[in-house]
Structure formats: C-alpha cells, structure tokens
N, C-alpha and C positions, 0 to 999 in steps of 0.2 A: 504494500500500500504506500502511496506516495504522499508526502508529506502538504493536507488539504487543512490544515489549522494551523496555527501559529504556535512555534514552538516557545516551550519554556523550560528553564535550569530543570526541571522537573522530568521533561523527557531522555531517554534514549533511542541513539539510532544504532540502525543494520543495517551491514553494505547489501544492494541489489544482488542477485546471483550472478547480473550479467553483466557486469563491470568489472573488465581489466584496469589492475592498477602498477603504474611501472614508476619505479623511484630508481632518479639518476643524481648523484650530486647533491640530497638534501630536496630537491624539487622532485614534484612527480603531477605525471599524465593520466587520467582517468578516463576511460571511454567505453560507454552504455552500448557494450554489442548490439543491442536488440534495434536502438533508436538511430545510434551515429550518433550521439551529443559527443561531444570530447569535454574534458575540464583539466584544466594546467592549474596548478598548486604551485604556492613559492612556498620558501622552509616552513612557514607557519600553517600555512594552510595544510601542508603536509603531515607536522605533526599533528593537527587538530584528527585529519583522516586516522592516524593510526591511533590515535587514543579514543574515538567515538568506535571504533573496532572491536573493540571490548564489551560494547555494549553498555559503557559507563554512563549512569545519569548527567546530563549535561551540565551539573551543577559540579559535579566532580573532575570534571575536564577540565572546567575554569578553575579550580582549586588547584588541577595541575600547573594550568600555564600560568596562574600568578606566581608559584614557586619559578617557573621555569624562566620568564619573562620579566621585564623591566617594564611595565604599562601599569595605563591608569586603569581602576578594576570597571569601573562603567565603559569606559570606549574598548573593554577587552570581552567585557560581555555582551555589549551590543555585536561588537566584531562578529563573536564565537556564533550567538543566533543567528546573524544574517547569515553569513556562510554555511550555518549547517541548510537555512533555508533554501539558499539558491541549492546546496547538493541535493536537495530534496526534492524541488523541485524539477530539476535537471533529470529525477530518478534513479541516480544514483545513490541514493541513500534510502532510508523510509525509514516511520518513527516502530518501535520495537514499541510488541505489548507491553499495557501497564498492565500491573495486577491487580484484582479488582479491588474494591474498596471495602473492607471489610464492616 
C-alpha cells in the first residue's frame, strides 16, 4: 500500500518488493521495477533508506540522525517526513502495519 495519509514520527515504512537499491560512494539509486520511477539519494537520504529498513518507527530514525547529524531537530524532522513522503509516494516505500489499538 502506498503511502495515501500523511505521515507521522508514529509510522513505519517497508521497502516495495520491487525496488532495486544500489549504493555507490555513500549515494545511492532507487528504481521501482514495476513503474520506471528512479530516485537518486545523497549521503542523507541514503542513510534515512537504510534505517527506515528496519522497519523503525519514524520517531526512532530521527532519534538516530540527531545523534548522527549536526541539524536543527524541527528542519531534521520536517526533512525526514517529507522525504519519507515523496519515497512513498514514488512507491517505493509504503507505511508498514500498525498494531491495533488495544
């Protein structure tokens, strides 16, 4: 399922099945076999991909890159949502079940 609400620190994604991802030098190329989209990643974007891979809440990914980064936490969180949006969009990504609400 492709990402049709807006995301929050709340969700987790998983990669599409049918996206190759190649990392070259810290940068890496995404390309949605089914569709043709392509998406070119710089270092950051890259590792956002390999840590939303895990399946990690999205509040826990920006927990990573504030350790990992020097930025301010509002334009790191905006960042991190929009990006995961557009890979979401693009379908290369999609929001992973929540569990229900007990």
């Amino acid at each position: 399922m492709w990402c049709s609400m807006t995301l929050s620190l709340r969700d987790s994604l998983t990669y599409c099945d049918e996206v190759l991802f190649r990392e070259l030098d810290g940068e890496a190329v995404l390309l949605n076999l089914e569709t043709g989209i392509y998406f070119g990643l710089n270092p950051v974007g890259t590792r956002i991909w390999q840590l939303i891979g895990n399946q990690r809440p999205l509040a826990d990914v920006l927990a990573i890159l504030q350790r990992e980064y020097a930025v301010e936490p509002d334009a790191l969180e905006r960042d991190l949502l929009a990006l995961c949006g557009e890979l979401c969009g693009a379908g290369l990504c999609s929001t992973a079940s929540r569990p229900e609400a007990a």
